[in-house]
Backbone as CSV, one residue per row, in Angstrom:
resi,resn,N_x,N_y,N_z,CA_x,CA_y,CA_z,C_x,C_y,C_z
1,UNK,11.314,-20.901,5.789,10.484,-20.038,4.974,11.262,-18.787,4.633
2,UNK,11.055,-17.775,3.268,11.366,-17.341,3.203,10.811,-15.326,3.090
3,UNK,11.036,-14.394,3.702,10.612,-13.110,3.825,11.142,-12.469,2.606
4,UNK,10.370,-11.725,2.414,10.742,-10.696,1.381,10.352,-9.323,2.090
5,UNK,11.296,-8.494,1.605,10.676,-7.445,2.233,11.285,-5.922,1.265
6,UNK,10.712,-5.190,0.996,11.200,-4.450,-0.406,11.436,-3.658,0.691
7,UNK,12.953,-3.044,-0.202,14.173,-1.650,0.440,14.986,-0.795,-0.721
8,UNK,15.074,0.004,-0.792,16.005,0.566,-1.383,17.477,0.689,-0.983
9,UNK,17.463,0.559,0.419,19.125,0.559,1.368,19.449,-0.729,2.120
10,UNK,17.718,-1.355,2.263,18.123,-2.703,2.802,18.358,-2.481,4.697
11,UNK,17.809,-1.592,4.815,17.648,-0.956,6.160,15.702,-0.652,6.829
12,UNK,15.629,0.033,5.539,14.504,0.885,5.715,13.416,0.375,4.592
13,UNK,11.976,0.175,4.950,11.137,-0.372,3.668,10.545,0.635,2.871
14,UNK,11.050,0.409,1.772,10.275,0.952,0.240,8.940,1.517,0.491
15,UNK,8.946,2.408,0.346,7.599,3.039,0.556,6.699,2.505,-1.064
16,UNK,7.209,2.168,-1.545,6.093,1.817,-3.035,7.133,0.666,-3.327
17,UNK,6.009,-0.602,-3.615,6.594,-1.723,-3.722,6.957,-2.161,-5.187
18,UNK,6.489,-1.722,-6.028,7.137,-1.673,-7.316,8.287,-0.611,-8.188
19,UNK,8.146,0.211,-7.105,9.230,1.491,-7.205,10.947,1.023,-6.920
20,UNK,10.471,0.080,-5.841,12.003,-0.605,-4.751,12.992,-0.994,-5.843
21,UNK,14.124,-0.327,-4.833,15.500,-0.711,-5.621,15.788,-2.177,-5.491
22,UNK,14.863,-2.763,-5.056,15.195,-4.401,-4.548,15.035,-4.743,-3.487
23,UNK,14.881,-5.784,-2.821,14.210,-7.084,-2.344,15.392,-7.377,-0.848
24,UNK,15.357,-7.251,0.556,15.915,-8.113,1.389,15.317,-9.527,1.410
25,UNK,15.751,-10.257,1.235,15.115,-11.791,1.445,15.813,-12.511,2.611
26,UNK,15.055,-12.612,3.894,15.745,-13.619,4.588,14.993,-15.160,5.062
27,UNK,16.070,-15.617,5.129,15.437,-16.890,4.993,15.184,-17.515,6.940
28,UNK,14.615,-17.774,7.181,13.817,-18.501,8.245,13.345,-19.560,9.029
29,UNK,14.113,-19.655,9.951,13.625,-21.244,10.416,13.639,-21.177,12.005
30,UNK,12.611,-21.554,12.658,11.230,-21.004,13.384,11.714,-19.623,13.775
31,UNK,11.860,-18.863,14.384,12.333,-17.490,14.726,13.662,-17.157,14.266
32,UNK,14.531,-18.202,13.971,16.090,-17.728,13.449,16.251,-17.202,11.962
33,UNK,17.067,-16.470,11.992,17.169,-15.994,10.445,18.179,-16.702,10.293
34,UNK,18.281,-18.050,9.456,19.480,-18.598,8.740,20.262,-17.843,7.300
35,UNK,19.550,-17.284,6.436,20.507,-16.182,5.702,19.655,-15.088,5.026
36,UNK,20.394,-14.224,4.721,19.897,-13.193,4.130,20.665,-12.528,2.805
37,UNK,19.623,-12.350,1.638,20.198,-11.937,0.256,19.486,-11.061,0.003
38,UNK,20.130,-10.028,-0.930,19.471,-9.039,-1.406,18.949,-9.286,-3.077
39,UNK,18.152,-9.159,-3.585,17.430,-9.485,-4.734,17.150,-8.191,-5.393
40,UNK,17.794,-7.792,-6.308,18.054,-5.913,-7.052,16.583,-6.317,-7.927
41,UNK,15.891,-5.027,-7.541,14.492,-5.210,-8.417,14.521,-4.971,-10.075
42,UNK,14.824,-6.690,-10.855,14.341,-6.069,-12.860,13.238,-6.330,-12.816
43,UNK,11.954,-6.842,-12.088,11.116,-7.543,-12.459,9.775,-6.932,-12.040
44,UNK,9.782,-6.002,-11.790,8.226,-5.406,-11.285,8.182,-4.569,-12.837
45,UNK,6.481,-4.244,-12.802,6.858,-3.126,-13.682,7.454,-2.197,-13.809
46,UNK,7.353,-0.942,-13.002,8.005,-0.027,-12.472,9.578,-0.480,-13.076
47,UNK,10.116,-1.347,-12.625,11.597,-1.497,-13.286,11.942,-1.809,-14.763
48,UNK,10.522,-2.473,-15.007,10.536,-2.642,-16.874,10.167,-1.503,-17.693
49,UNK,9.909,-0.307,-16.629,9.485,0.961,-17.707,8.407,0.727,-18.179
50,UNK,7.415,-0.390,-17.266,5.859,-0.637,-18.008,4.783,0.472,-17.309
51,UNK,5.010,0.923,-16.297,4.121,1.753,-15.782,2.949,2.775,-16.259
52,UNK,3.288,2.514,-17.431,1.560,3.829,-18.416,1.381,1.999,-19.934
53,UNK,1.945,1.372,-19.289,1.728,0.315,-20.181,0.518,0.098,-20.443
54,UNK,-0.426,0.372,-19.264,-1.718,-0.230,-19.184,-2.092,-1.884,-18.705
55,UNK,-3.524,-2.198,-18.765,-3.653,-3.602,-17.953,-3.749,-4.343,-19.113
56,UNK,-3.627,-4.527,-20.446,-3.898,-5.336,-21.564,-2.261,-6.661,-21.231
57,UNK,-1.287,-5.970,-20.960,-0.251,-7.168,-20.410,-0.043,-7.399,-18.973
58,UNK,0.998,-8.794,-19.223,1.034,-9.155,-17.570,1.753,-8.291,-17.138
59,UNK,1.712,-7.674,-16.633,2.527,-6.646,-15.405,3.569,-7.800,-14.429
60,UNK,2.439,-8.227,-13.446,2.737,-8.993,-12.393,3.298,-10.316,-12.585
61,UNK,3.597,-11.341,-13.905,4.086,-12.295,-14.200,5.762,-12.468,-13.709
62,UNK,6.149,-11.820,-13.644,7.496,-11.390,-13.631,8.115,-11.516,-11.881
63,UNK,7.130,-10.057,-11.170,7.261,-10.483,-9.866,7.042,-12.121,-8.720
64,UNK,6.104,-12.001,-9.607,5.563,-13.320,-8.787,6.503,-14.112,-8.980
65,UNK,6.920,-14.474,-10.265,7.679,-15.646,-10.124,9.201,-15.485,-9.752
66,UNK,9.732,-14.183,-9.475,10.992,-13.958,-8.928,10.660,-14.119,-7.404
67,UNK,9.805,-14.158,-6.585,9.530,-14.062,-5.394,8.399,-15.058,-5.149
68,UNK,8.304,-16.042,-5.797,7.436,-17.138,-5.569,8.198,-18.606,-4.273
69,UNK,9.644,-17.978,-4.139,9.916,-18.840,-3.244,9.801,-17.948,-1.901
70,UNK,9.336,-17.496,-1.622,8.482,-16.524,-0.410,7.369,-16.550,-0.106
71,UNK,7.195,-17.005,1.205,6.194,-17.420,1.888,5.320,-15.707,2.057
72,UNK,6.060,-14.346,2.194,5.176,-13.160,2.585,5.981,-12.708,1.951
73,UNK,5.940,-11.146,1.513,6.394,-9.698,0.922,5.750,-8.690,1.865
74,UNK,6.528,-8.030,2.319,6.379,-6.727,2.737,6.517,-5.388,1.932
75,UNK,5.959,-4.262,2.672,6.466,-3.416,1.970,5.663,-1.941,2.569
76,UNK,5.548,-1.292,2.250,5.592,0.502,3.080,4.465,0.664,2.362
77,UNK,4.441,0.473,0.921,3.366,0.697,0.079,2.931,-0.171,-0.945
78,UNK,1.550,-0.294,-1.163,1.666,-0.951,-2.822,0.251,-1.270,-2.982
79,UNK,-0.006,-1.129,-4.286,-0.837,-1.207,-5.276,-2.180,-2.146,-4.613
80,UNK,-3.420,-2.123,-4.972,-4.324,-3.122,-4.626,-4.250,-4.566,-5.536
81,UNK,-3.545,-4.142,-6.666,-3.483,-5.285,-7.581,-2.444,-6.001,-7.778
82,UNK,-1.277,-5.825,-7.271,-0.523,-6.354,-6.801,-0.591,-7.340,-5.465
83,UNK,-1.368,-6.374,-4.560,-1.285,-7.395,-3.269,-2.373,-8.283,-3.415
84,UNK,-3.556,-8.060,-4.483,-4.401,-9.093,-4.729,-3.976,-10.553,-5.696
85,UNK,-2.523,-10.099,-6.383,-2.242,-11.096,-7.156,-0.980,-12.144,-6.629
86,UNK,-0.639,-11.321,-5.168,0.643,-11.846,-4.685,-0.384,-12.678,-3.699
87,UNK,-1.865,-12.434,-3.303,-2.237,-13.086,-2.268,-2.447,-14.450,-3.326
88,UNK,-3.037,-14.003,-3.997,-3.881,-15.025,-5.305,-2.627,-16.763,-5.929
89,UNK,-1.643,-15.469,-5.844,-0.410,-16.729,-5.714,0.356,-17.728,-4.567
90,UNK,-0.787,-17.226,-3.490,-0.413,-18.011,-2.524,0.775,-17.445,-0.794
91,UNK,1.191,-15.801,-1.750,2.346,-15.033,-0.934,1.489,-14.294,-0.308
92,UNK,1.927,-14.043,1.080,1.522,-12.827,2.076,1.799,-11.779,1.727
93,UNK,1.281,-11.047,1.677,1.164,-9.695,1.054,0.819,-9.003,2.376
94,UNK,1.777,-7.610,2.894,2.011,-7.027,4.016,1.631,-5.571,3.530
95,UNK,0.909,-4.413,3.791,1.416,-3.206,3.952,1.668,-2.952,5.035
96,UNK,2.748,-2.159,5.472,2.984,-2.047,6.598,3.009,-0.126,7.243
97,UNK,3.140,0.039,8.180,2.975,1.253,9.015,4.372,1.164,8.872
98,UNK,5.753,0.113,9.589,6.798,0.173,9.912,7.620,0.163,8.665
99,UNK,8.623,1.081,9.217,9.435,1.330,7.884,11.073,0.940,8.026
100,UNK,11.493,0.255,9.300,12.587,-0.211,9.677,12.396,-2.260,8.923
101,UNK,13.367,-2.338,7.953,13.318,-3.554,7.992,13.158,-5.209,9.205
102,UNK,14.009,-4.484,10.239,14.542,-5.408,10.837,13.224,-5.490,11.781
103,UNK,12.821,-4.444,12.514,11.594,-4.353,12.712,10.502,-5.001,12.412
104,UNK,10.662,-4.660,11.107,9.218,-5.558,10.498,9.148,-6.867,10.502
105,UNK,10.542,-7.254,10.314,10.750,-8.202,10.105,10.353,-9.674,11.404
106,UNK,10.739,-8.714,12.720,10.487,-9.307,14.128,9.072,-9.538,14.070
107,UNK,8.636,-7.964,13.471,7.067,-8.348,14.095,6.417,-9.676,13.431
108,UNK,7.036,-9.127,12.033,6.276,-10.473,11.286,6.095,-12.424,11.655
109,UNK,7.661,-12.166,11.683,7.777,-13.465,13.084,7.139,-14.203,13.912
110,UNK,6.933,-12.966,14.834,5.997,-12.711,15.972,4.854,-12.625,15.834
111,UNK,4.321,-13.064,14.798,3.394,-12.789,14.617,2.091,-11.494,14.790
112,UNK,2.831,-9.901,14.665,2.505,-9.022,15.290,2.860,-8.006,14.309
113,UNK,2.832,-8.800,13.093,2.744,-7.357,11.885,0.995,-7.186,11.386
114,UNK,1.140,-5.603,10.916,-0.383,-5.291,11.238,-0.481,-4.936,9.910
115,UNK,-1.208,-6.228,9.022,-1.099,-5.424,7.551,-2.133,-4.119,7.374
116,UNK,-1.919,-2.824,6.386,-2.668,-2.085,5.976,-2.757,-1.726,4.574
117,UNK,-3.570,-3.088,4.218,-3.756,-2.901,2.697,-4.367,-1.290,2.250
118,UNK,-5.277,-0.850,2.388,-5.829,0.271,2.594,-4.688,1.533,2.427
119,UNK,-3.596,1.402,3.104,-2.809,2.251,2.464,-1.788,2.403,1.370
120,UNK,-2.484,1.483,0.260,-2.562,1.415,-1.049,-1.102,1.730,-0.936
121,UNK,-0.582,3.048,-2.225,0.811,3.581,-2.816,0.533,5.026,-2.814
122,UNK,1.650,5.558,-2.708,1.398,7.624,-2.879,1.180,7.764,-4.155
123,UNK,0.650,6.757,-5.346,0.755,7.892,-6.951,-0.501,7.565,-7.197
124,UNK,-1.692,8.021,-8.487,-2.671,7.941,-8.975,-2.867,6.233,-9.206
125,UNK,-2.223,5.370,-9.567,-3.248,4.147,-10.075,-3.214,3.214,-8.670
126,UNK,-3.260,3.894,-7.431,-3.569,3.048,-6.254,-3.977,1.879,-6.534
127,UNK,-5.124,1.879,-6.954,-5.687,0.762,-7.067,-6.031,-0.395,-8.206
128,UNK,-5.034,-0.093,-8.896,-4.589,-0.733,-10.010,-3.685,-1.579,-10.169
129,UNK,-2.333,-1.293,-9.441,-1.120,-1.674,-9.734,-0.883,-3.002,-9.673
């Protein structure tokens, strides 16, 4: 299976998941990490410069299907409409408290990551995105 987990350094998680400079992806097989790639974010809005675009287009078409071979996404922050459309597609959708990749990454594993959708993103369309 495969993790996603949004970073800007690839250390530390993206506090806003459409903001991220890109994507750690590691790949998974039962607790082992067999590899890990980094995936540079063109595909959220935020990176298409759609962000005052409004909801009349797909925003989210783009993400999903760059990260549709991922079983979960993590991330520090993000949108309600995002994590409703990444669940909707079948992906785990994480907010997380922890902001160390590798970290998160264990817990998730372990079954011992604590999502907090609720803490939405730091900008005005929280609950939009």
């Amino acid at each position: 299976m495969k993790i996603a987990i949004a970073s800007d350094d690839e250390r530390t998680i993206s506090s806003h998941f459409g903001q991220t400079r890109g994507f750690v992806i590691f790949e998974v097989e039962g607790k082992k990490v067999k590899n890990r790639e980094y995936r540079p974010n063109t595909f959220t809005g935020h990176a298409r410069g759609l962000e005052s675009a409004g909801h009349e287009i797909d925003r989210h078409g783009l993400i999903l299907s760059a990260l549709s071979d991922c079983k979960a996404v993590l991330s520090h922050g993000m949108g309600r409409r995002i994590y409703d459309d990444l669940k909707g597609a079948g992906i785990e959708a994480f907010v997380t408290d922890e902001t160390e990749v590798q970290k998160a990454l264990d817990l998730y594993i372990n079954g011992e990551l604590i999502d907090r959708p609720e803490r939405g993103c730091s900008h005005k369309h929280e609950l939009s995105e």
